[in-house]
C-alpha positions in Angstrom: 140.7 195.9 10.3 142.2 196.2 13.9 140.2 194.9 17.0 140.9 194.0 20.1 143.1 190.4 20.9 140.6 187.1 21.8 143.3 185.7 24.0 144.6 188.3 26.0 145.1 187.0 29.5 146.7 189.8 31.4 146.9 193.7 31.2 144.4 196.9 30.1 142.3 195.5 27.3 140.9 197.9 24.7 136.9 198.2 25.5 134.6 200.8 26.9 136.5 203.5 25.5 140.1 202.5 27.4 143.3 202.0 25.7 144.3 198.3 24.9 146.3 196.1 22.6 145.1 195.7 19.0 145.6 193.2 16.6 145.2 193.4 12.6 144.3 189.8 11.9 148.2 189.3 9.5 150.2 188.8 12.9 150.8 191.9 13.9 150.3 193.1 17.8 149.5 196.4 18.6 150.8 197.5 21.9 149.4 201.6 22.9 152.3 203.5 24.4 152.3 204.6 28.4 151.4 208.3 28.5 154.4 208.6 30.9 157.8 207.2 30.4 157.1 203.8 30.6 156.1 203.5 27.3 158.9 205.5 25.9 161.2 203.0 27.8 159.6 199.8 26.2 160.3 201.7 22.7 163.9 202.0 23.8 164.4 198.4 25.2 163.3 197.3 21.5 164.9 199.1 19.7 168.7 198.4 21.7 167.4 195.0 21.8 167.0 194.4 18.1 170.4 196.2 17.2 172.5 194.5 20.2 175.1 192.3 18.8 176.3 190.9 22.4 172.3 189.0 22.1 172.7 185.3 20.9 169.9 184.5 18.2 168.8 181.4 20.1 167.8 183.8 22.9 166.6 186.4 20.0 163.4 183.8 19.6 162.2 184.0 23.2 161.3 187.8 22.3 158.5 189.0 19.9 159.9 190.4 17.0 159.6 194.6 17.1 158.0 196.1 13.6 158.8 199.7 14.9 155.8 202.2 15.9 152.7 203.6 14.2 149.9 206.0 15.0 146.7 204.3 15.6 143.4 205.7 16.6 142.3 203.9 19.8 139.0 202.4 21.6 139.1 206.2 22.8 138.7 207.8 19.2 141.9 209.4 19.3 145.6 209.2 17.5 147.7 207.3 19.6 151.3 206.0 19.5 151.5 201.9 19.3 154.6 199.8 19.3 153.9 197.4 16.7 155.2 193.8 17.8 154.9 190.0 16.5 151.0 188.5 17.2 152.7 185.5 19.4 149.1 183.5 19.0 148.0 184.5 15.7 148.8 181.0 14.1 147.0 179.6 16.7 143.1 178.6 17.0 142.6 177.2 20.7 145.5 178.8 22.2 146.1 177.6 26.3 148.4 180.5 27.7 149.6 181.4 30.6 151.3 184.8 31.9 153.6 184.6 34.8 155.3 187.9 36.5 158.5 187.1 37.2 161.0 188.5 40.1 160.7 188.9 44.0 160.3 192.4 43.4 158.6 194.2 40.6 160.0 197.5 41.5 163.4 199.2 40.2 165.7 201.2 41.8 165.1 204.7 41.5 161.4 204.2 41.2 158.7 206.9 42.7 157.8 206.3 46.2 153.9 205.3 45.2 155.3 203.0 42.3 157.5 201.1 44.9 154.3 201.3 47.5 151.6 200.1 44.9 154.1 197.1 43.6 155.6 196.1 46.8 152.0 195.7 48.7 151.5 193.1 45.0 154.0 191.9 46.0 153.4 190.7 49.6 149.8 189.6 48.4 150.7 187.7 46.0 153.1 185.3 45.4 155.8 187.4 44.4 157.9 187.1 47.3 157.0 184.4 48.5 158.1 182.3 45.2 159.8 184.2 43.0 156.6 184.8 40.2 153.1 185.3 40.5 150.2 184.3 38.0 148.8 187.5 36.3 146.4 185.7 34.0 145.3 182.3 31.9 142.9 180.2 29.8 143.2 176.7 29.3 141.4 175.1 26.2 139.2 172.6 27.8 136.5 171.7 24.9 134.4 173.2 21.6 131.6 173.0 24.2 133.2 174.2 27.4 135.4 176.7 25.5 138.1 178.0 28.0 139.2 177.9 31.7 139.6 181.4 32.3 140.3 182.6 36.3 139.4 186.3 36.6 141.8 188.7 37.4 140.5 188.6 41.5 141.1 185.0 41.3 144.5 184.9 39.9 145.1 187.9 42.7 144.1 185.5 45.8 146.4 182.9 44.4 148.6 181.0 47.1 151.7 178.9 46.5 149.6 175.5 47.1 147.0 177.2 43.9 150.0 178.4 41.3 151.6 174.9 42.1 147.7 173.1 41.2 147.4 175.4 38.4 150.2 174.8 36.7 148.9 171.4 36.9 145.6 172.5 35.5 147.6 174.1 32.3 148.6 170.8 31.2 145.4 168.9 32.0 142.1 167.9 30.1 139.8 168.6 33.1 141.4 172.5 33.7 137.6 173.3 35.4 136.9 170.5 37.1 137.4 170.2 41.0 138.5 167.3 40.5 142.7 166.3 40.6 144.4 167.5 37.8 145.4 165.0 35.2 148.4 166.3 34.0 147.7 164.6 30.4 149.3 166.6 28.3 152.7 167.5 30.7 155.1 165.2 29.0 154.3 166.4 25.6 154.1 170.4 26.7 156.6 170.6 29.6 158.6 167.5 29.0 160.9 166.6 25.9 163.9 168.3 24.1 161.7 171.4 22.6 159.3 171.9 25.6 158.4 174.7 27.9 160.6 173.0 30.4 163.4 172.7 27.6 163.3 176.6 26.6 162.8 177.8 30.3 166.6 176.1 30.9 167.6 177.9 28.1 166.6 180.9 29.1 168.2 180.3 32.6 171.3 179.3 31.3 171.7 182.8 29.3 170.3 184.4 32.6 173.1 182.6 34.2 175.7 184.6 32.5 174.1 188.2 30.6 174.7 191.2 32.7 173.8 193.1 30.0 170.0 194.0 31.0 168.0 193.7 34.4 164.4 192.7 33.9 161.4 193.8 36.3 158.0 193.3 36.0 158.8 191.2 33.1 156.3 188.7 32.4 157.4 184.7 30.8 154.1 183.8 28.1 153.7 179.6 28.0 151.6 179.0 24.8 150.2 175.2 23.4 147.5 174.3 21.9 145.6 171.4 23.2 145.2 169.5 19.5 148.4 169.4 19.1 149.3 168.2 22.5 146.7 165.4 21.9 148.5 163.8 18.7 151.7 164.0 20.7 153.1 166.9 18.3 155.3 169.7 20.9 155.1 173.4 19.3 154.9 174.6 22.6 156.8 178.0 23.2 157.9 180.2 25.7 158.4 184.2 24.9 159.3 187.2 27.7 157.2 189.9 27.1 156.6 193.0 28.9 159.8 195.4 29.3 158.7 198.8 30.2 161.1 198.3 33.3 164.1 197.2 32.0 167.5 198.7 33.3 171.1 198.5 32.2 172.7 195.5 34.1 176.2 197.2 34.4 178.2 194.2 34.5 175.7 192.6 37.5 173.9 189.2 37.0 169.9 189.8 37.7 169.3 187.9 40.3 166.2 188.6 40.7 164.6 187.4 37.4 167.0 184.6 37.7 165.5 183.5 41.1 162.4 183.8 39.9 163.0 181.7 36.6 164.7 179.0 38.7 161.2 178.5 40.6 159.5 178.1 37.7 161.4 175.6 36.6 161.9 173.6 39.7 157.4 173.9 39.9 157.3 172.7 36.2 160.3 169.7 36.6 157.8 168.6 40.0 155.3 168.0 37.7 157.4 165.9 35.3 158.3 164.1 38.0 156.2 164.0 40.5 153.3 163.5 38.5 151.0 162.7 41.9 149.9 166.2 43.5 149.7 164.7 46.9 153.3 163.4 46.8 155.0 166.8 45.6 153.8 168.4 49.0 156.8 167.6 49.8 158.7 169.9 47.6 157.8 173.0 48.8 160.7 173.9 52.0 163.1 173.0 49.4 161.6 175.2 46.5 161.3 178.4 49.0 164.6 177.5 50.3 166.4 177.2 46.5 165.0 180.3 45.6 166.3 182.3 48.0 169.7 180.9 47.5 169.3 182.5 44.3 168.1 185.3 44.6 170.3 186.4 47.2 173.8 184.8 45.7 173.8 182.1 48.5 
């Protein structure tokens, strides 16, 4: 019985006859193939990426597991192709997640002149270039009764540096809708410690550091907890890339530009561990911009 995914926070969503992810309810994700090559790309990435011996299997858990392709009809009442992929949330009941783009530039060399257009104008909207990642979508588990902090997509859109910096804030908090500060109540348990997001993102980095074996754009990082957990103190938080219709040989060259991008994330989520009073992190910010761009440009 295949319907469309509860959680999904960012991307086409299968309703009102459009073509969108389905799920089958045994944790299995099923992800419709781009008519144009983008889709045929993604099949490729997962396939080398499976067979790729030069990948270490503590990066290999950071990806959803690929389960090949099948024909499925879609919300369209036709046969189409779908890459069949790990459920990352179906073991979860309340899941908080939280999609961030990451890179400068979601473009990629040799790309169509309206492709580089249409994602360079995201770009200079949003955060993108300004910080290395952008927001594309999230919901935080607040209550049974309030159900789930969920920005819409024109919200996450509008978001400035001073919002992703209060909402990551927000992802880790018990009062997610309130206007109030963020409490940050559940940061040490999902960011912080030896298995946390903030844990995993470093290890990510530190491969990022070093693989020229693939260049990643529009690539988006999933953080995933669930908030009873977090509130007995148990971690099981995880981070997973997802996303890789984009994906180019790295011919020997370090991406720099999901690197960059990573490294800002890391340095927003280590201000929060550390600077756990929003006022006082204000601070941060001409060093974060100014870190980044070291990065991203080699400096």
């Amino acid at each position: 019985m295949f319907k469309a995914p509860e959680h999904q926070v960012a991307g086409h969503q299968a309703r009102d006859g459009k073509l969108g992810p389905l799920i089958d309810g045994s944790g299995r994700f099923y992800k419709p193939l781009q008519n144009d090559e983008r889709g045929s790309k993604e099949v490729a990435f997962y396939t080398s990426f499976s067979s790729n011996t030069r990948i270490p299997d503590h990066i290999r858990r950071f990806f959803p597991v690929f389960h090949g392709t099948q024909l499925l009809e879609g919300a369209d009442g036709c046969l189409h192709p779908h890459m069949v992929l790990e459920d990352l949330v179906s073991n979860r009941l309340h899941p908080s997640i939280i999609d961030i783009k990451i890179g400068s530039r979601t473009w990629y060399p040799q790309a169509s002149e309206d492709y580089f257009q249409k994602c360079i104008k995201k770009d200079r909207e949003t955060t993108s270039l300004s910080l290395g990642f952008r927001i594309s979508g999230l919901q935080v588990y607040e209550s049974e009764k309030s159900g789930f902090w969920k920005p819409d997509k024109k919200c996450t859109q509008s978001f400035t540096l001073k919002d992703v910096r209060s909402v990551l804030r927000k992802f880790v908090s018990s009062n997610p809708s309130s206007d109030a500060i963020p409490d940050c109540s559940f940061a040490s348990v999902v960011y912080g410690g030896s298995t946390g997001i903030l844990a995993q993102l470093l290890e990510l980095k530190a491969w990022f550091e070093d693989q020229t074996i693939f260049h990643f754009y529009s690539c988006s990082v999933l953080m995933v907890y669930e908030k009873e957990e977090a509130m007995k103190g148990k971690p099981g938080a995880e981070v997973k890339l997802v996303d890789f219709a984009h994906v180019l040989e790295g011919k020997g060259i370090i991406d720099h530009n999901f690197l960059g991008g990573l490294c800002s994330l890391i340095k927003l989520v280590s201000e929060i561990l550390t600077c756990p009073d929003e006022q006082t992190s204000n601070g941060c910010l001409h060093e974060l911009e100014k870190s980044r761009f070291c990065l991203e440009n080699g400096v």
